[in-house]
C-alpha positions as CSV (number, residue, x, y, z in Angstrom):
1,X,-2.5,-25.0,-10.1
2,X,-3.5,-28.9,-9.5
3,X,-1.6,-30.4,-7.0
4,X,-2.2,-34.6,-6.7
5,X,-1.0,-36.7,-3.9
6,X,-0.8,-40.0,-4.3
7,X,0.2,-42.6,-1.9
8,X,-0.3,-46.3,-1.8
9,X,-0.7,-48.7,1.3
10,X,0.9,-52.1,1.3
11,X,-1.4,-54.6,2.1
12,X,0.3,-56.2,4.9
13,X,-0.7,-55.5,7.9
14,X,1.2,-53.0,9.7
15,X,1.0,-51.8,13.4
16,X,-1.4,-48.9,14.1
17,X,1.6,-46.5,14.9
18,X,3.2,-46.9,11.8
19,X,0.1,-46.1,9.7
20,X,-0.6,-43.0,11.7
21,X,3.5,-42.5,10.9
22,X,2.2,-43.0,7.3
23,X,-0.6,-40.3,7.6
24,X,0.9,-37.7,9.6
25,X,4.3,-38.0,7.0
26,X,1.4,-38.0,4.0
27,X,-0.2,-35.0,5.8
28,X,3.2,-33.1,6.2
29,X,4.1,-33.9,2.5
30,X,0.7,-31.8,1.4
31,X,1.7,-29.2,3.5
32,X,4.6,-28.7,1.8
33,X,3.2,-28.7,-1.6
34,X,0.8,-26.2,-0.9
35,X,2.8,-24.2,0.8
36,X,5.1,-24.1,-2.0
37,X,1.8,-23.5,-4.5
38,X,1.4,-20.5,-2.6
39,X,5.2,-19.6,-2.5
40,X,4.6,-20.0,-6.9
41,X,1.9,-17.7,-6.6
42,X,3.2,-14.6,-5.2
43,X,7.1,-15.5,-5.1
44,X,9.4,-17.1,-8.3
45,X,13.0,-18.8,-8.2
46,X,15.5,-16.0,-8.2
47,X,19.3,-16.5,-9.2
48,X,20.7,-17.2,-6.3
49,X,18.0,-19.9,-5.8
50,X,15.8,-18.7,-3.2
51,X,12.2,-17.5,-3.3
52,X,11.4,-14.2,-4.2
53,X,8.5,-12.1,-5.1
54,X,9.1,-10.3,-8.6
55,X,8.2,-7.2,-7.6
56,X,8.5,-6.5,-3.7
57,X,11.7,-5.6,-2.3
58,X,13.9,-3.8,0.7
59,X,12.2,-0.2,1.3
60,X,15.2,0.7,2.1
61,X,18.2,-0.8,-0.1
62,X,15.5,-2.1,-3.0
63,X,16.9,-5.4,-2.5
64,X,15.0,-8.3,-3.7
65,X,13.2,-9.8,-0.2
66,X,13.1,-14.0,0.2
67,X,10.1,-15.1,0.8
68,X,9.4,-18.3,3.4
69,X,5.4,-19.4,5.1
70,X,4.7,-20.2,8.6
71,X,1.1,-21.1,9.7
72,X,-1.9,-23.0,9.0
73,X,-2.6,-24.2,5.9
74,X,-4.5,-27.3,5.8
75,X,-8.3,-27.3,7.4
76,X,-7.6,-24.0,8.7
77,X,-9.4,-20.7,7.5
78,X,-6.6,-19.0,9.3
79,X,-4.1,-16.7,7.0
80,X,-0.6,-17.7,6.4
81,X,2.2,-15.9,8.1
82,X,4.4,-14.4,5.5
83,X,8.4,-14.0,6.4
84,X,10.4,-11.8,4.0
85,X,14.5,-11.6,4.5
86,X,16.8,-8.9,2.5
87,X,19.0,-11.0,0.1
88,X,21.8,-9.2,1.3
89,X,21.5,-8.5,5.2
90,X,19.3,-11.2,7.1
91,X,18.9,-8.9,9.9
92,X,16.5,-7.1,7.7
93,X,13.7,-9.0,8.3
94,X,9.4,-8.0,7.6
95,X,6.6,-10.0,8.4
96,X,3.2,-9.9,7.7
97,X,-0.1,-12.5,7.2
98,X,-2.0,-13.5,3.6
99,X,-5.0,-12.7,5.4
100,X,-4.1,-9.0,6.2
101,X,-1.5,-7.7,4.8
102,X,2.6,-7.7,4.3
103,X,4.2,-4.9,6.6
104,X,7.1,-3.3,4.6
105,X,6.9,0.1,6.5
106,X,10.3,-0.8,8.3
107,X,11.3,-4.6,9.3
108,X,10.7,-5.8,13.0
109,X,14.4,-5.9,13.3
110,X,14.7,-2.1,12.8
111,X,14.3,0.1,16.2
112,X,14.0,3.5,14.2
113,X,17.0,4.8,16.9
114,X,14.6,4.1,19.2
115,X,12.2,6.4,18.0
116,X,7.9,5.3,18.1
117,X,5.4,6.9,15.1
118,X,2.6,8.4,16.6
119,X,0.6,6.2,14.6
120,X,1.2,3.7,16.9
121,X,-1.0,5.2,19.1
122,X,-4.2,5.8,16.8
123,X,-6.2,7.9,19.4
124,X,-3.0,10.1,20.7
125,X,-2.7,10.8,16.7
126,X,-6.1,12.0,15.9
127,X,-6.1,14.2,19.1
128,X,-2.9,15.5,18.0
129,X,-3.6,16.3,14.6
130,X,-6.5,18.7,15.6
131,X,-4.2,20.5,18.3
132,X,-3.1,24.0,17.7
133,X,0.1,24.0,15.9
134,X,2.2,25.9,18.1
135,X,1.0,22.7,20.2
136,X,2.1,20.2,17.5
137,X,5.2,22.4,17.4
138,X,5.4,22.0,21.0
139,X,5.4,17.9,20.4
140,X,7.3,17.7,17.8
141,X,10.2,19.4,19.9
142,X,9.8,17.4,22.3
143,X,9.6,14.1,20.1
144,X,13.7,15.3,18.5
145,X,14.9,14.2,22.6
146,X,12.3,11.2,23.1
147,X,10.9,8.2,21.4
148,X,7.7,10.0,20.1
149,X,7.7,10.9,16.2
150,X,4.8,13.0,15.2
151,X,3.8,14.0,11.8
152,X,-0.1,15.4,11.9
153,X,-0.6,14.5,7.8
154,X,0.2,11.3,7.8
155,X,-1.0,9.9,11.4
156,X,-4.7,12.0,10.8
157,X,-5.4,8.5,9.2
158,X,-3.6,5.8,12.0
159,X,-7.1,6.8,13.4
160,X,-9.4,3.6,13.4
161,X,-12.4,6.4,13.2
162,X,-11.4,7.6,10.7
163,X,-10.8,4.2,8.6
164,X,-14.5,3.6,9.8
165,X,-16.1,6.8,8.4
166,X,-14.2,6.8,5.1
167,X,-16.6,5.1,2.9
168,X,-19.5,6.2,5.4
169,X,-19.4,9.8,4.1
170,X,-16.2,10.9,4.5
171,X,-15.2,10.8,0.8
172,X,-18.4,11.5,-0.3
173,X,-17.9,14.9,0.9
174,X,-15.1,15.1,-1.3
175,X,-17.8,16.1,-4.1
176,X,-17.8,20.0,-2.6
177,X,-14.3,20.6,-4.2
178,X,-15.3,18.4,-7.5
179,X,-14.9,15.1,-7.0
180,X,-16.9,13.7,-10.0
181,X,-17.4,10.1,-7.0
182,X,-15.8,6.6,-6.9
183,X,-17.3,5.3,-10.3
184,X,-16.5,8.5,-12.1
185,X,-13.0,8.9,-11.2
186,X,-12.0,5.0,-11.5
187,X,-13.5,5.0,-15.3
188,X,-11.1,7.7,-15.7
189,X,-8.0,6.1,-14.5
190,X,-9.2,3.1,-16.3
191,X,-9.1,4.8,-19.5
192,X,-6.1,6.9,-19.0
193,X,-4.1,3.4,-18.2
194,X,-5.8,1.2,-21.0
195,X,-3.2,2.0,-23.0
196,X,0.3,0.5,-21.2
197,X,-2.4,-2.1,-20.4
198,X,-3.3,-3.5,-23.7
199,X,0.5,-3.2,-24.7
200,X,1.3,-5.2,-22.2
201,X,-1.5,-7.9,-23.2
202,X,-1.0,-7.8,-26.5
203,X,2.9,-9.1,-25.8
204,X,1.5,-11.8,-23.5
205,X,2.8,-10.3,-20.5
206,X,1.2,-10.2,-17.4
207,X,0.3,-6.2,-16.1
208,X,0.4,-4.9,-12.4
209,X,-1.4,-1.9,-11.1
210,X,-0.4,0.0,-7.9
211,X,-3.4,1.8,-5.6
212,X,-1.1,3.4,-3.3
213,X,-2.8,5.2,0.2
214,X,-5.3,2.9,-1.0
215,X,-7.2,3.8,2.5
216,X,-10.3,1.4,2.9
217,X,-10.0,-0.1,-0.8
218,X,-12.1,1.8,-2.3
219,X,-10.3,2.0,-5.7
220,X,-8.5,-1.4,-5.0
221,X,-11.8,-3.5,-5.0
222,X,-13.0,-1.7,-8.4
223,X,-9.6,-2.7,-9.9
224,X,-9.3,-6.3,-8.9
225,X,-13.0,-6.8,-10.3
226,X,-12.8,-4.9,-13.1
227,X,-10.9,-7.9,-15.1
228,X,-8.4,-5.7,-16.6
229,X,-5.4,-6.1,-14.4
230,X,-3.3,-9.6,-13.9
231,X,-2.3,-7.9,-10.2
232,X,-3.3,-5.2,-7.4
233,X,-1.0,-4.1,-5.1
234,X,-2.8,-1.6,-2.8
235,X,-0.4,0.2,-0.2
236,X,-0.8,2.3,2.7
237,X,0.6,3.6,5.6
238,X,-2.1,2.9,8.2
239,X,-2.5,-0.7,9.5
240,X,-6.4,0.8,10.8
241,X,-6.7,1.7,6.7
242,X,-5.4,-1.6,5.3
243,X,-7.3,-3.7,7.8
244,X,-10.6,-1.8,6.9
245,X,-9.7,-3.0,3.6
246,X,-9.3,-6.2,4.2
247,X,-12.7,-7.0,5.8
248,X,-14.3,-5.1,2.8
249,X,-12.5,-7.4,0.5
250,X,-13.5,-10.2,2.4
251,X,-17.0,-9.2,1.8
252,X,-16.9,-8.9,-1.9
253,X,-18.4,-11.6,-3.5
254,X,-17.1,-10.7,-6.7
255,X,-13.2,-10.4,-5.5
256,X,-14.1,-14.0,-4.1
257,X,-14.5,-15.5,-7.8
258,X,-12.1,-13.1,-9.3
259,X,-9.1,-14.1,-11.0
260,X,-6.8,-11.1,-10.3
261,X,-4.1,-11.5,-7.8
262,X,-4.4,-9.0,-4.8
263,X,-2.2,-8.3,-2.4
264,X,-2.2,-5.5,0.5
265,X,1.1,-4.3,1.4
266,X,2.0,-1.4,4.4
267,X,4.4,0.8,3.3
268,X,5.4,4.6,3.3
269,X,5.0,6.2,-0.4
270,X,8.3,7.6,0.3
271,X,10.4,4.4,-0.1
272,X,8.2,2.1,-2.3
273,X,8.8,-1.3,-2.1
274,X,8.8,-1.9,-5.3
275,X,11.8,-2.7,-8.1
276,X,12.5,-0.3,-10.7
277,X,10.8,-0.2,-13.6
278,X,8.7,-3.3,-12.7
279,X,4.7,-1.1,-12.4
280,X,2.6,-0.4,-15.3
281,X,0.4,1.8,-13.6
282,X,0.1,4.0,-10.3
283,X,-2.9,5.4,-8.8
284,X,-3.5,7.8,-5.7
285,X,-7.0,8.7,-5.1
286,X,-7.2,12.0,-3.4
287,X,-3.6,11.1,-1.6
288,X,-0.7,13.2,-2.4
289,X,-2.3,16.0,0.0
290,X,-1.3,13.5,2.6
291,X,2.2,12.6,1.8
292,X,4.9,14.2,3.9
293,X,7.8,14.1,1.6
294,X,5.9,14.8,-1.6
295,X,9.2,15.0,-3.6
296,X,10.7,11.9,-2.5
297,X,7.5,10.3,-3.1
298,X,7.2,11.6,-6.7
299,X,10.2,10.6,-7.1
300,X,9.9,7.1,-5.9
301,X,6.6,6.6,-8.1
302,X,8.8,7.4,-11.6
303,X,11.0,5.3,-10.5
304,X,8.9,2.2,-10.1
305,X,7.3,3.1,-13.6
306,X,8.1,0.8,-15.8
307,X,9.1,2.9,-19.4
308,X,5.9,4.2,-21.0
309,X,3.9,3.6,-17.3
310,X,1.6,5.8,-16.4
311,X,0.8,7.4,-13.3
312,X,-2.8,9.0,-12.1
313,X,-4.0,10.9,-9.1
314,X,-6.6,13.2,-7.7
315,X,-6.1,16.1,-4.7
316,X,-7.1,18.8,-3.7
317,X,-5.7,22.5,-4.8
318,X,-4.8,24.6,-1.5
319,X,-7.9,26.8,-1.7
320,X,-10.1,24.2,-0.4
321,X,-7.8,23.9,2.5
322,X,-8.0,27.4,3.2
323,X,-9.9,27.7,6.2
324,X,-7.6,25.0,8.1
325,X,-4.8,26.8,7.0
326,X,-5.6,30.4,8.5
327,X,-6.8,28.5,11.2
328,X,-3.5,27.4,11.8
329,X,-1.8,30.6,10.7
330,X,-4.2,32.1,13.5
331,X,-3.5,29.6,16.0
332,X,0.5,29.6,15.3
333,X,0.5,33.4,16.1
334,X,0.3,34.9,12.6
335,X,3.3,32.9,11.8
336,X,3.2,30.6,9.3
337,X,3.3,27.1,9.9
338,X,6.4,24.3,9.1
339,X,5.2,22.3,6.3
340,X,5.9,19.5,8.3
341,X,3.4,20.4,11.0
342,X,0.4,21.1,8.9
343,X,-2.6,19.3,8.6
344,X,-1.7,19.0,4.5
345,X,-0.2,19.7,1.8
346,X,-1.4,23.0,0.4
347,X,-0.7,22.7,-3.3
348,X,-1.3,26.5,-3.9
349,X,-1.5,26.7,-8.4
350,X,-1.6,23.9,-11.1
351,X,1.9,25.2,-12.2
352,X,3.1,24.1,-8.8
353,X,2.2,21.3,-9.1
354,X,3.1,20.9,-12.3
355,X,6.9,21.8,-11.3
356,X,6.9,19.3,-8.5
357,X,5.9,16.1,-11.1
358,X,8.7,17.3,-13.7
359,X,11.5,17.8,-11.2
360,X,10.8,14.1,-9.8
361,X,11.4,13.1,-13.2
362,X,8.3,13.0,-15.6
363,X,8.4,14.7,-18.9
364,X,7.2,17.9,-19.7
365,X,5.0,16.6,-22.4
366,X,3.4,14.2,-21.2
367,X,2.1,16.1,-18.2
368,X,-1.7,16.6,-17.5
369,X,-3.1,18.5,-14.8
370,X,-7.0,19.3,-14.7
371,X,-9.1,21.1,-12.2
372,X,-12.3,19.8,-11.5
373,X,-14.8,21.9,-9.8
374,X,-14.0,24.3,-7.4
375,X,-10.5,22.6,-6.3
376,X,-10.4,19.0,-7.6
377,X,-7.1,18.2,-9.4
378,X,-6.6,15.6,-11.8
């Protein structure tokens, strides 16, 4: 986009205040355009005239979110503040910054019935997660008549720590259960999308690719400098994940000169933000182990689909879990342990999960799932 601002001075002589008047309305007008480049760039006109990004929308209702920028823009490295307002209900409103990310977890008018995520507290919820179950039992109790919500797979990863040792060996370990590493796997997800990808350049159209529970962007960099995608959208829950990712991205030369739009977003897998039918492809890298409501999240991810989308992901089959889970098992009394209170998901077969993609929606035949190794699922 070239934006041109042209002004021209009489040449009478004017007082001094009125040609600052002159330069601070010139320097207001500039604002304005850019602000509104940026508005083009990751928002367009809707119907009902306002601006509105053609993907994002209401977690909650899936309505379509206006978009409005607050913050500095002119000789300012600073990020933009981004507001987004439901079209219907204006009390619905989510925030978030062009040089972090948009928070779509649950707007900042929402008090959750009063209720705080663990994963607010980042240290409380890695000390948690390693308790005893009956303990984490004992908390979550406690959390149904308080403000405290606690679920130990989902706020393992609130943990800044944790966002820290990610890339620094912690998912390079993940080649014990057959993780074929970073490279490996993207090439594969690369290929398996290529063709919704060239369909949709071959009509002109411009393609979007979803890295959901991105984590430190460790896919999301490889997709936004791979050249094949018109758009990233990399989600995750954890605000310590997503801002990891954002100083990596920072770092990246190569994202620097790339011409793929990115864009980080915070949000629970469980009620995308996303319209239907609007992404071309979907990737979790070793996630859905992770997610708390796995149905509702398969769900949601064949909804966003668009027809003939296609969606990729790696975990882990239950085996490899197997010590934590008779640890638990030990720990809970011999009982076993609400799936709501474990550490993860324990996919126990292939069939299993198998029956979990074709009841959220997927097609029988056009279902693939390979073990790797000694527990790696693709």
């Amino acid at each position: 986009t070239t934006l041109s601002v042209t002004s021209t001075l009489s040449s009478t002589a004017e007082p001094l205040v009125e040609v600052n008047n002159d330069a601070d309305e010139q320097k207001k007008q500039k604002r304005q355009q850019l602000k509104q480049a940026l508005l083009g760039k990751i928002g367009s006109p809707s119907s009902n005239n306002f601006i509105s990004d053609p993907l994002l929308v209401d977690p909650m209702t899936k309505e379509p979110l206006s978009l409005s920028l607050k913050g500095p823009i002119l000789g300012s490295n600073a990020g933009v503040r981004l507001t987004l307002k439901s079209a219907s209900d204006s009390e619905r409103v989510f925030e978030g910054r062009s040089d972090s990310y948009i928070n779509l977890l649950e707007p900042i008018s929402d008090d959750k019935d009063g209720k705080t995520s663990v994963s607010t507290s980042p240290i409380l919820a890695s000390l948690l997660t390693l308790t005893p179950p009956p303990v984490r039992s004992l908390v979550a109790n406690i959390s149904s008549n308080s403000d405290l919500e606690y679920i130990p797979m989902r706020d393992l990863f609130t943990d800044p720590s944790v966002s820290f040792a990610y890339e620094r060996g912690w998912r390079q370990g993940f080649a014990a259960a057959g993780f074929p590493g970073a490279d490996k796997e993207f090439d594969l997800a690369k290929e398996y999308f290529a063709p919704v990808i060239d369909k949709k350049r071959s009509s002109g159209e411009n393609n979007v690719v979803v890295d959901m529970s991105c984590a430190t962007g460790l896919f999301t960099r490889r997709f936004t400098t791979s050249g094949e995608y018109d758009r990233v959208i990399a989600c995750d829950y954890s605000d310590s994940m997503l801002t990891e990712a954002r100083r990596r991205i920072r770092a990246d030369s190569d994202i620097a000169s790339s011409n793929t739009q990115l864009d980080l977003v915070r949000c629970d897998v469980a009620k995308i933000p996303f319209k239907s039918d609007s992404i071309d492809a979907f990737h979790a890298g070793a996630a859905m182990h992770c997610w708390p409501e796995i149905e509702e999240s398969l769900k949601e991810i064949h909804r966003v689909l668009v027809p003939g989308g296609r969606y990729f992901a790696s975990t882990f089959l239950g085996t490899y879990f197997q010590n934590v889970a008779n640890l638990e098992k030990t720990s809970n009394g011999g009982s076993d342990v609400e799936p709501s209170m474990q550490a993860f998901q324990y996919f126990p077969t292939v069939e299993g999960l198998r029956d979990l993609l074709l009841n959220a929606g997927f097609d029988d035949d056009k279902v693939d799932v390979e073990v790797i190794g000694a527990a790696c699922v693709i």
